[in-house]
N, C-alpha and C positions, 0 to 999 in steps of 0.2 A: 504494500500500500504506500502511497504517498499522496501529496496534498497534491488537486489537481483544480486549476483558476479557468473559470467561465471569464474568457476574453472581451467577452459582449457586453460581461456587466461590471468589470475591471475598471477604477477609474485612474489607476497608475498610482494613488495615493503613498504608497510606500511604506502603511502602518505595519504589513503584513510583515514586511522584509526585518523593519525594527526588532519586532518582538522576535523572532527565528532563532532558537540558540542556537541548530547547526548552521546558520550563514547559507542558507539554502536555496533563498531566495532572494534574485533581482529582480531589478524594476527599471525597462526605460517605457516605456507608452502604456505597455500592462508588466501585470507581475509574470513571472516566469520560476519554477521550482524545481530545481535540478533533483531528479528523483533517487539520484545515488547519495546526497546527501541530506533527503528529506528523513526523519527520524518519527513520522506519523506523530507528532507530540500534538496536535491540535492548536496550538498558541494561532499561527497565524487568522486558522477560521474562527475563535473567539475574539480575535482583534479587526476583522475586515467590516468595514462601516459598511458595505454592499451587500455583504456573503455571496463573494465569488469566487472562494476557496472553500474546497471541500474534500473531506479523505475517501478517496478511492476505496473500495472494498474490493 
């Protein structure tokens, strides 16, 4: 599993990337989540003012 971002409803804000403790995640127009170093910890989708991250199952 890993965090995977709805592009459509991404506003690039960059809260997601903030909270990240593996550094998992960039941001230049939307967010992006490299999924080798996504650690499914959820921080991002309880910080995204959109919810446009969400954990893959």
């Amino acid at each position: 599993m890993s965090a995977k971002v709805d592009e459509d409803a991404c506003t690039g804000c960059g809260a997601c990337a903030e909270v990240c403790p593996a550094d998992a995640i960039t941001v230049d127009d939307v967010a992006k989540v490299d999924s080798e170093l996504c650690t499914d910890c959820g921080a991002c989708t309880d910080e995204c003012p959109v919810e446009a991250i969400s954990l893959e199952e």
